[in-house]
C-alpha positions in Angstrom: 0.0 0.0 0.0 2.7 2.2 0.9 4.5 2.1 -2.8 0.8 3.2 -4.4 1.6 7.4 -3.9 5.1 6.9 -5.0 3.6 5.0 -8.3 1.1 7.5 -8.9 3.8 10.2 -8.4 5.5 8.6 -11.3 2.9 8.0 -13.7 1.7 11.9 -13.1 5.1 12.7 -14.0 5.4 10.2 -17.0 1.8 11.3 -18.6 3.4 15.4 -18.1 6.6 14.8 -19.9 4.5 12.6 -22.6 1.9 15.9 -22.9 4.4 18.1 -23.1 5.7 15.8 -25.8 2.6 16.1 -28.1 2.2 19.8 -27.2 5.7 20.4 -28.8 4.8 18.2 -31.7 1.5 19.4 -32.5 2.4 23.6 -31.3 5.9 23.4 -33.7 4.7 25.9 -36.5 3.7 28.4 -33.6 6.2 27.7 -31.1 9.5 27.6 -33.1 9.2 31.4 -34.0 8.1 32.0 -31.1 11.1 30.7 -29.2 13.7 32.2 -31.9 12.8 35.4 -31.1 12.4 34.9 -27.5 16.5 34.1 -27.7 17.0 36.7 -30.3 15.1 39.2 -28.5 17.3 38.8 -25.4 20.5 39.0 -27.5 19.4 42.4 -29.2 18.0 43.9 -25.3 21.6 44.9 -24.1 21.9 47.1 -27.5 18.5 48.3 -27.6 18.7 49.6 -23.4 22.3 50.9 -24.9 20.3 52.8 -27.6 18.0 53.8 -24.9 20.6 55.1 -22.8 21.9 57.5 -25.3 18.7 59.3 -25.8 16.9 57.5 -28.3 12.8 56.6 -28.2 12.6 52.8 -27.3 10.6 52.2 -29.9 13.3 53.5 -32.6 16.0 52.1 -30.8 13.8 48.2 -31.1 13.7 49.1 -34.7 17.3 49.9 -35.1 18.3 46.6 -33.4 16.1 44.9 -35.5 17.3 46.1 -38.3 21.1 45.8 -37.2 20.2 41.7 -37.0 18.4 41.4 -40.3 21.0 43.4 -41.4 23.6 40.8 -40.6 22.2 37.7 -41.8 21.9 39.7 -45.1 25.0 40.1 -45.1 25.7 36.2 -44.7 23.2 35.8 -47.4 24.7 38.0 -49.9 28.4 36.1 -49.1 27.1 33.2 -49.7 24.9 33.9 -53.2 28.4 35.5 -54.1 30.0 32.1 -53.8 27.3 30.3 -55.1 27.4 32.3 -58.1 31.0 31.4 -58.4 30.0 27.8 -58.2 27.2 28.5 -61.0 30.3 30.0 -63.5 32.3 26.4 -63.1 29.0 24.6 -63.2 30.6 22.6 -67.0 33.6 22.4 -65.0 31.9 20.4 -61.7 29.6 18.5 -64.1 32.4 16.9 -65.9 34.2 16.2 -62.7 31.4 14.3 -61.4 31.0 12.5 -64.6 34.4 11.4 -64.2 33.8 10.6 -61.0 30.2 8.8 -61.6 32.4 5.8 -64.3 35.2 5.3 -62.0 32.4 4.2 -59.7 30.5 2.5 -62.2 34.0 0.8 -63.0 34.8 -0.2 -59.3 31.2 -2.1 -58.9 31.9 -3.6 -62.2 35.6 -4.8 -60.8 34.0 -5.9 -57.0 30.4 -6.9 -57.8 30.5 -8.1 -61.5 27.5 -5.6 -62.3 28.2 -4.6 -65.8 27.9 -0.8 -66.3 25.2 -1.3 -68.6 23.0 -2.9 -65.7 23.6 -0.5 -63.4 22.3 2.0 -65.9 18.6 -0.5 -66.0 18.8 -0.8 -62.8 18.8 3.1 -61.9 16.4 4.1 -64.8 13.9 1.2 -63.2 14.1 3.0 -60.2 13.2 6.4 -62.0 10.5 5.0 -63.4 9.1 3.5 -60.1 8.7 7.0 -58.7 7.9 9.5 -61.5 6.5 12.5 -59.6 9.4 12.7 -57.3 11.1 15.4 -59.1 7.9 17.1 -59.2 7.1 16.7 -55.9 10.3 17.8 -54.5 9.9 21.1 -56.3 6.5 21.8 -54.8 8.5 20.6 -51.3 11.0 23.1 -52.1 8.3 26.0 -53.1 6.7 25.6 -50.2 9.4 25.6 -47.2 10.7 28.5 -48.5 7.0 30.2 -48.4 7.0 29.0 -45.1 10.5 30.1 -43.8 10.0 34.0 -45.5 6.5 33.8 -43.0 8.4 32.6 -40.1 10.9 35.3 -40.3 8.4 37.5 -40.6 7.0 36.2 -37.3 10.1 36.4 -35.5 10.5 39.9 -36.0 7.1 40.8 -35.0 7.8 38.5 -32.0 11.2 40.3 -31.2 9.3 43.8 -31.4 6.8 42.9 -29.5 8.5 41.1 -26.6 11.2 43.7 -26.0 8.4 46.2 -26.1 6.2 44.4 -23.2 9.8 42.9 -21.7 8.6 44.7 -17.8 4.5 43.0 -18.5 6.2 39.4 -19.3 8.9 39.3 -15.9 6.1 41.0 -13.8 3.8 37.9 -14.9 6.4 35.3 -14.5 7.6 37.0 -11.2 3.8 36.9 -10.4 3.3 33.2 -10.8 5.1 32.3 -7.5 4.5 32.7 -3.7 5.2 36.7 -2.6 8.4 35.1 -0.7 9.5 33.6 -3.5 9.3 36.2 -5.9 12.7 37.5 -5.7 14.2 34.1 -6.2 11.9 34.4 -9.4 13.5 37.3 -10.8 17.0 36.2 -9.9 16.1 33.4 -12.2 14.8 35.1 -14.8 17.6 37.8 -14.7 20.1 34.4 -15.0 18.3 33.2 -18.2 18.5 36.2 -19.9 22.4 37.2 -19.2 23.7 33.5 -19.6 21.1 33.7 -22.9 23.0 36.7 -24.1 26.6 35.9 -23.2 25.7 31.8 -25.2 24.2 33.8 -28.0 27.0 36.6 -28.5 30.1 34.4 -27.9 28.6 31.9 -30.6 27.8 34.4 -33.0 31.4 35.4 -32.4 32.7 32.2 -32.3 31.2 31.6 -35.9 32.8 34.8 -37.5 36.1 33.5 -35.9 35.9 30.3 -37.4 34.5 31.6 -40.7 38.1 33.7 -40.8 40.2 30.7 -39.6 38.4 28.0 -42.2 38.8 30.7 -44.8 42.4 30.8 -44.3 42.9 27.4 -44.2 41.0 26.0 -47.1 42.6 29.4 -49.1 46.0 27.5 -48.3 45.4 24.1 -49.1 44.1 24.9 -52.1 40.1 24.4 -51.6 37.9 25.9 -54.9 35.3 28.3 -53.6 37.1 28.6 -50.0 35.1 31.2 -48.6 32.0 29.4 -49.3 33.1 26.4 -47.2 34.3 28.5 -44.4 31.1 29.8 -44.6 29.3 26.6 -44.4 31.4 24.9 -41.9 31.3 28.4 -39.4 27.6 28.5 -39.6 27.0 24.4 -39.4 29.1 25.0 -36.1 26.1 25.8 -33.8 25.4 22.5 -33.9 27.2 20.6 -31.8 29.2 17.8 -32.9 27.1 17.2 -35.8 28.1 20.5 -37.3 31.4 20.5 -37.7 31.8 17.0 -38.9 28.9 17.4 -41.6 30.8 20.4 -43.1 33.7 19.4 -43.1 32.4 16.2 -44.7 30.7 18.4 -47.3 34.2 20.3 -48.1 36.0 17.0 -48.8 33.5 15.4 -51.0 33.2 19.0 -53.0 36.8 19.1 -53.1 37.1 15.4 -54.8 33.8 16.6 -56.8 36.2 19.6 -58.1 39.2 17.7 -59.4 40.9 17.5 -55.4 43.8 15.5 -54.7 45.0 13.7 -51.5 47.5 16.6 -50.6 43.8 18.3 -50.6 41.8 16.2 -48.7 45.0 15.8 -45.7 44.9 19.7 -46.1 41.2 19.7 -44.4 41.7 17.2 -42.1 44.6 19.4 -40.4 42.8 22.7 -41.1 39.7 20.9 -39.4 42.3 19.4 -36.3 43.8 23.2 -35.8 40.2 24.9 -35.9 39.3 22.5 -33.1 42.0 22.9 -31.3 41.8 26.4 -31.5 38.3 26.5 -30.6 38.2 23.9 -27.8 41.2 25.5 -26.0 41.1 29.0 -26.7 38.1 30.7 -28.4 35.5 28.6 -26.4 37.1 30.0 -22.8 38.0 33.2 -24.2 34.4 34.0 -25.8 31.4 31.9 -25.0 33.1 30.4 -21.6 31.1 28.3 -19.2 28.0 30.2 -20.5 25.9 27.0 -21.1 27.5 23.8 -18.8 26.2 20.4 -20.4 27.7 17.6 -20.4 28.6 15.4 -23.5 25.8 13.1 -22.8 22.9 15.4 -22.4 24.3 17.5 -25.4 23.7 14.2 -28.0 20.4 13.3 -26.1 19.2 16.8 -26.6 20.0 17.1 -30.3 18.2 14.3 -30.9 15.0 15.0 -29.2 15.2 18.6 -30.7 15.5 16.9 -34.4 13.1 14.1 -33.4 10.2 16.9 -32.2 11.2 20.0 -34.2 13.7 19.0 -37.0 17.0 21.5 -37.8 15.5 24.3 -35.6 14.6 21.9 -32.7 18.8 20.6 -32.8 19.6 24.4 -33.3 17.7 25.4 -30.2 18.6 22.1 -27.9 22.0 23.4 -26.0 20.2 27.1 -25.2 17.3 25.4 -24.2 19.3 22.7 -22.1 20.8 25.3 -20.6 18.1 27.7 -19.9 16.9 24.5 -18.1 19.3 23.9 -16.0 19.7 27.5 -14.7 15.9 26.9 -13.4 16.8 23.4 -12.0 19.9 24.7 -10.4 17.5 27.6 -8.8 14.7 25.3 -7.5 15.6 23.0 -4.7 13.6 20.1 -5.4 15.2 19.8 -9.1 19.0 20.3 -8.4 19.7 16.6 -9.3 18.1 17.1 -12.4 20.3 19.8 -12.7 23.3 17.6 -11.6 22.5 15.0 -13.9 22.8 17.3 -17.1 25.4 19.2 -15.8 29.1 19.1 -16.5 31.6 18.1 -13.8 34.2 20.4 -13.5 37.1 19.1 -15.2 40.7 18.9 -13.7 43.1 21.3 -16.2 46.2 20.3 -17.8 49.2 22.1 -17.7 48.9 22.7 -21.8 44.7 23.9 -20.8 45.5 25.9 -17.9 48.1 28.2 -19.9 46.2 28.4 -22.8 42.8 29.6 -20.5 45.0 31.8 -18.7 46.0 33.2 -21.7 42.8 33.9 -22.8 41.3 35.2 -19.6 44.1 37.9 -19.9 43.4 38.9 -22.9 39.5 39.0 -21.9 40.6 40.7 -19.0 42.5 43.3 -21.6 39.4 43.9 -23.9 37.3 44.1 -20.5 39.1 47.3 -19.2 38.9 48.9 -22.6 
């Protein structure tokens, strides 16, 4: 009799997490603008009170951040249509390469399987014919995301105007949720969200435009076509974890073998892609975005799946700031500090190698601090 509360204590808890599930399922075209601007809006606040603070209407000084973030991803935009159109010039070039490329294939199935190139050719022309609207389809897939993407940006900026605007109504509710003694507790939180929120979202932005100069740099030397564009790629792949920076690189060496690339290439990547991690790991990380957002490895995988699993790309793009938002709330609230434990990251003994390098770095934070 005794275990029956402690049962029905878990299956409440179960049949939450599972509606919470099918809420973020079913809620994803309203809640994933909604939650992009929630993070962007907090990233633009420290500019727009800065604005503010120098005599200019709130409401212009929204606009003007605003406007200062669209203005940026334009820029990334126009970069990378420049360096698309580049590709578009060599397109005979790239289509004779992968023709190339497509019969020394054909040839090494022949040699390993005994499948004559001419059945390979049936064999993918039956395939063709068992799905003739695909092309078709794909196009009308295509059409339509990118409808759908122009009216979630859309969204988000409305969003980010708006909740900057009525920032003081949304703490004053959240604040208003809990007991009176608890209500400064509440605002601690909610001031901890938003500055570890804007110290994540700044040092990745600049931890992206670092690695965009470095990867530039280093595919420019070993010889990469359309360098910039890959840097590009691989910089902005980056704010996903692990996944990232493997899939870019990935897409650089099969581009690069696409293009005509030799081995001296390809071993040219994998040691621009070893020193950019190195880098990153051991300087750029401590020196920019810090301990901003502490999970550990495990959660980190677990909650880039789930985010792909309930939202797709956005869902793995928003899992660490999410995590982390998380855990600042768990690490607040007594009774869900082991939570906060359990996707936490120990704090790791230093290495002689580390410890310079992160002192270095501090210093030079420090430097850039007092200026």
């Amino acid at each position: 009799m005794n275990n029956y509360p402690r049962l029905t204590k878990t299956v409440i808890i179960l049949a939450i997490l599972v509606l919470i599930v099918i809420i973020l399922v079913y809620a994803r075209p309203f809640l994933i603008p909604l939650t992009f601007a929630a993070l962007l809006a907090m990233l633009l606040l420290p500019f727009t009170k800065w604005l503010r603070d120098k005599g200019i209407h709130e409401v212009v000084a929204i606009v003007l951040s605003i406007l200062l973030l669209v203005g940026f991803f334009a820029l990334i935009f126009f970069l990378i249509s420049l360096q698309i159109s580049d590709l578009a010039k060599n397109t005979s070039q790239i289509e004779k390469q992968v023709t190339e490329r497509y019969h020394q294939v054909q040839q090494l199935i022949t040699d390993q399987l005994g499948i004559s190139p001419a059945k390979q050719e049936k064999m993918i022309k039956e395939q063709q014919a068992s799905s003739p609207g695909k092309l078709a389809s794909l196009v009308t897939g295509f059409l339509a995301g990118l409808g759908g993407v122009l009216t979630d940006t859309i969204l988000v900026l409305v969003y980010i105007f708006l909740l900057i605007c009525f920032r003081s109504r949304l703490k004053g509710f959240i604040v208003r949720l809990v007991p009176k003694k608890e209500e400064p507790k509440a605002l601690e939180i909610v001031n901890n969200v938003q500055q570890v929120t804007q110290k994540y979202l700044s040092g990745l932005s600049l931890m992206v435009v670092s690695l965009w100069v470095m990867y530039g740099i280093g595919f420019t030397v070993v010889g990469v076509k359309n360098a910039l564009f890959f840097a590009i790629l691989c910089g902005i792949l980056e704010i996903i974890p692990f996944v990232g920076n493997l899939t870019g690189t990935t897409l650089t060496i099969v581009m690069s073998l696409v293009q005509g690339g030799n081995t001296n290439t390809i071993v040219g990547i994998l040691i621009t892609y070893g020193l950019v991690q190195f880098i990153q790991s051991y300087i750029l990380e401590p020196l920019i975005v810090g301990s901003a957002v502490n999970i550990n490895p495990l959660f980190t995988i677990v909650g880039l799946v789930a985010g792909e699993m309930v939202w797709g790309i956005p869902g793995m793009i928003l899992a660490i700031p999410l995590l982390g938002i998380t855990k600042i709330v768990c690490d607040n609230v007594e009774s869900l500090q082991p939570y906060a434990y359990l996707i936490g990251e120990e704090e790791k003994k230093e290495n002689g190698i580390k410890k310079f390098l992160n002192k270095t770095g501090k210093t030079i934070k420090g430097w850039f601090q007092k200026k």
